[in-house]
N, C-alpha and C positions, 0 to 999 in steps of 0.2 A: 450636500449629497455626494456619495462618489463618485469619482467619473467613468465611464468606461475606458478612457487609454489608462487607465491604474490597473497596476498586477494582479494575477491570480497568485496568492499564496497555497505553496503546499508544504507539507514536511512530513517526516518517517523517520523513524529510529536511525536510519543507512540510508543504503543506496536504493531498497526497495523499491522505496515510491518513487522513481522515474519509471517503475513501468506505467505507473498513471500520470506523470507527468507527460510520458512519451504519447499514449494517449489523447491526453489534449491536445498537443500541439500538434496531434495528426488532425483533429478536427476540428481545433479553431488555432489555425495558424497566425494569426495576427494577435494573438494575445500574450503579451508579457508575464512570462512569469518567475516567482522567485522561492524557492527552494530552500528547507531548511535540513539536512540530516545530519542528527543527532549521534557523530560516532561516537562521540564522548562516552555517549550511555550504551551504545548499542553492545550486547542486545537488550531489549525492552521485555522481551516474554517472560524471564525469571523471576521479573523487579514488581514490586508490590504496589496495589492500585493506585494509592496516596503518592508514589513517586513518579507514577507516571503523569497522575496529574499534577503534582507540579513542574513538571517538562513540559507537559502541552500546555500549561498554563504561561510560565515563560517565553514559550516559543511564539504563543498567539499574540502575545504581546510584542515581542519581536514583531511580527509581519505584521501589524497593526503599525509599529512602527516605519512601515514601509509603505504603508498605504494602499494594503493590499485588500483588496474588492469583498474575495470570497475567500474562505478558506479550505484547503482538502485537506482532511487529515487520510492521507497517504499509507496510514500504517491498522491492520489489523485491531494490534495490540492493543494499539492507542484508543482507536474505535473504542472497543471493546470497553476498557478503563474510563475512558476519560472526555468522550463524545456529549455525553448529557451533563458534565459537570461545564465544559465550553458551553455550553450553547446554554447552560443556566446564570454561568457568568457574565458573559459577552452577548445580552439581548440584541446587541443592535446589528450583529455580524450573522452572515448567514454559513456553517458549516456542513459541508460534504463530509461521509465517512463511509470507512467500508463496510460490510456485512460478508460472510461467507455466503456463497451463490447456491445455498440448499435449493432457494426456491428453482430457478429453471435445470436443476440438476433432480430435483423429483419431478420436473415436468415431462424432462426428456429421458429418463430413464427407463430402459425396456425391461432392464432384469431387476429392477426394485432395490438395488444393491450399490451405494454410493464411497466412494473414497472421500474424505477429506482430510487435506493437509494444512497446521494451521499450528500457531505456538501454544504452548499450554496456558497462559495469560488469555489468549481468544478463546479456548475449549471450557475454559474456566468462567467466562463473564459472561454474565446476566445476555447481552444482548444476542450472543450464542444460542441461550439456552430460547429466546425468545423467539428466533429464526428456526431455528429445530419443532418448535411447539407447534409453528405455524404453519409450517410448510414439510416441514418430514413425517408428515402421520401415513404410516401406509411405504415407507421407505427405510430400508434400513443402511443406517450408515456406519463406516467403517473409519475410525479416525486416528493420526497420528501426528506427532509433534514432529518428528523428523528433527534428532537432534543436532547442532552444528552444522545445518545446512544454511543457514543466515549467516553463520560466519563464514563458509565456503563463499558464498555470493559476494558478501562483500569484500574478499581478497582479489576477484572478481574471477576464479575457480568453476568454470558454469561448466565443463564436459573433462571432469582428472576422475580418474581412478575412486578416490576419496569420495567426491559427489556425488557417484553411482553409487557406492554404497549404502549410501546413507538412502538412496532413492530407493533404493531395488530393496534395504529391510525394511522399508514401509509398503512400498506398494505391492513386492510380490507374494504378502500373505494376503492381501485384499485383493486380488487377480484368482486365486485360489478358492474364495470367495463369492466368486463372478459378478463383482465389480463389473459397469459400464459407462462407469463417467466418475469425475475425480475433479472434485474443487478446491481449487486454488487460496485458501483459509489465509492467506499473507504476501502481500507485496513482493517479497523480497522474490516466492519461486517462481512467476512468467518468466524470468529471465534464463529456467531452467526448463523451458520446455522442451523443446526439441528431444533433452537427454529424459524426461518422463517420457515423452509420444514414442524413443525409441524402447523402454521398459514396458509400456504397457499396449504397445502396439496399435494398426490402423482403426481397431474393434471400439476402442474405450477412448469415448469422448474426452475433453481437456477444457476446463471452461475458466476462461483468466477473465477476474474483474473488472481490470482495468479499461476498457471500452463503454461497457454501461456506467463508470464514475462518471468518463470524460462526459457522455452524453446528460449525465443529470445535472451536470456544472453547468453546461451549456445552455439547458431548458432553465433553470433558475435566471443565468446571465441575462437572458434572452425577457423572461418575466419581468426580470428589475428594469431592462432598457440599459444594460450595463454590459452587452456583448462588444466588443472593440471592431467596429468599422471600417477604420483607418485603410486598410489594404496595404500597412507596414509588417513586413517579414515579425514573427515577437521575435525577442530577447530570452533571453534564460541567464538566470543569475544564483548560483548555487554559493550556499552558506553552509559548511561545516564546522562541528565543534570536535572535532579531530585534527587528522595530517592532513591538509590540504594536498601534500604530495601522491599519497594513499587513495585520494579520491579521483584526482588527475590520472591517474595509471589504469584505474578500472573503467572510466567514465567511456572510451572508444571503445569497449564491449556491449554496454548498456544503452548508450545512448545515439541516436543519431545525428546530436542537434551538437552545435558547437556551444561551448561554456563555460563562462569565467568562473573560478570557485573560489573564495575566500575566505579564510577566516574566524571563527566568531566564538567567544570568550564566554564558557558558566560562571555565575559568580553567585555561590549557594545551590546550587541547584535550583535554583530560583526565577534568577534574571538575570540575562545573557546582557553581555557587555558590547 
C-alpha cells in the first residue's frame, strides 16, 4: 500500500498548475509534492487529443516512478483529453482533474450571463460539453480562448501591456453583454487575476479553481488514510522538460514556496528519461 509521507504528483503543460499546486500546499502543508511542467510541449490547447494522451500517459508514468500517492492533472487541456484515458489505464492510481467551474458560476449568477475563459482543446472536449449540459441550462455563457495568454504566463508577463490586451479582447465584449462572474477554464490564468479583477471590476465575480481541487485531493487523501501527518514543512520538487533556467526566473512571481527544478528528458514523446 502507499504510504502517506509519499508525494502528491501533479503536472500541466507549464507553469499553470502551480496555481493548484499553490493551492495545496496552502491546505495541506505537510505534504510533498512533485511537479511535472511539460514546457517542451507547451502549449497543450492547439495539440490533438492522441498527443495529449501520450504526454499524460508518459508523464503518469513518470510520477508513478516517483512514488507519487495521487495524481492532479493540473491542466485543463489535459482534463479535457486525456483524464478518462488515465484513469482507464492506471486502475489502481487515483486521479484529480479539472473541470470549468460552470456549476457554482450558474449558481451564483444574478444576470444569467457567464464569461468563460479556457483553450480551445477544453471548449472542444467532451467533458466541457458534459459540464455545460449539466449545469448551464438556464445560463448563458460567453466563451473565449484568449489567445497567447499561456504563453504570456509562462514568460511569466502577468500585468505588460500585451496581457491586457489579450484580457480586455475577450472580456470587454462579454461586460457589454452583462456578464457577472467569469470562469477561470485553465490553470495557467489565476495567476492573472488581479489584472482580470482590474478589467472587469468590483461588480463581476472571479472564480479560480484551484482551491476546490486542493480540497478534493484532500477528502480522497483523507478517505484512503494517505493524508501526511508528520507535522514536517512539504517539499516541492519541480521537473521540467524545458529550460530549467526559464522556469527559475518565473517561479518568484507564481509561487510562494521555495523550489528545486530540474531537468527531465522526452524521448518519443512517449517516455520521459
Amino acid at each position: 500500500m502507499t504510504k502517506s509521507n509519499n508525494p502528491i504528483g501533479v503536472f500541466d503543460s507549464g507553469v499553470g498548475g502551480l496555481s493548484v499546486l499553490r493551492s495545496i500546499c496552502e491546505q495541506m502543508p505537510n505534504e510533498d509534492v512533485i511537479y511535472f511542467g511539460d514546457q517542451g510541449h507547451v502549449p497543450y490547447g492547439p495539440r490533438s487529443m492522441k498527443q495529449i494522451q501520450d504526454f499524460s500517459e508518459g508523464i503518469t508514468r513518470f510520477l508513478l516512478e516517483q512514488n507519487a500517492k495521487i495524481i492532479v492533472v493540473a491542466c485543463n487541456t489535459a482534463s479535457a483529453a486525456a483524464l478518462k484515458y488515465l484513469r482507464e489505464t492506471f486502475t489502481e492510481m487515483q486521479f484529480v482533474g479539472m473541470e470549468p467551474a460552470v456549476k457554482p458560476a450558474a449558481e451564483k449568477t444574478q444576470t444569467g450571463k457567464v464569461g468563460v475563459l479556457a483553450t480551445p482543446a477544453t471548449f472542444q472536449g467532451a467533458l466541457y460539453a458534459s459540464v455545460v449540459e449539466r449545469f448551464g441550462a438556464g445560463v448563458e455563457l460567453f466563451q473565449h480562448t484568449c489567445p497567447g495568454l499561456v504563453s504570456q504566463i509562462e514568460l511569466g508577463e502577468l500585468d505588460t501591456p500585451k496581457t491586457r490586451a489579450i484580457l480586455e479582447d475577450a472580456l470587454l465584449p462579454m461586460l457589454e453583454k452583462n456578464i457577472d462572474t467569469v470562469v477561470l477554464g485553465c490553470t495557467h490564468y489565476p495567476f492573472v487575476i488581479p489584472l482580470v479583477e482590474q478589467i472587469v471590476g468590483e461588480n463581476v465575480r472571479v472564480i479560480d479553481p484551484a482551491p476546490s481541487v486542493a480540497k478534493q485531493v484532500k477528502r480522497l487523501l483523507e478517505a484512503g488514510g494517505l493524508l501526511n501527518s508528520s507535522g514536517v514543512k512539504s517539499r516541492i520538487q519541480i521537473y521540467t522538460s524545458g529550460d530549467v533556467k526559464v522556469v527559475e526566473s518565473v517561479l518568484p512571481k507564481l509561487l510562494n514556496e521555495a523550489a528545486l527544478v530540474k531537468s527531465a528528458t522526452w524521448k518519443n514523446d512517449r517516455e520521459i528519461l
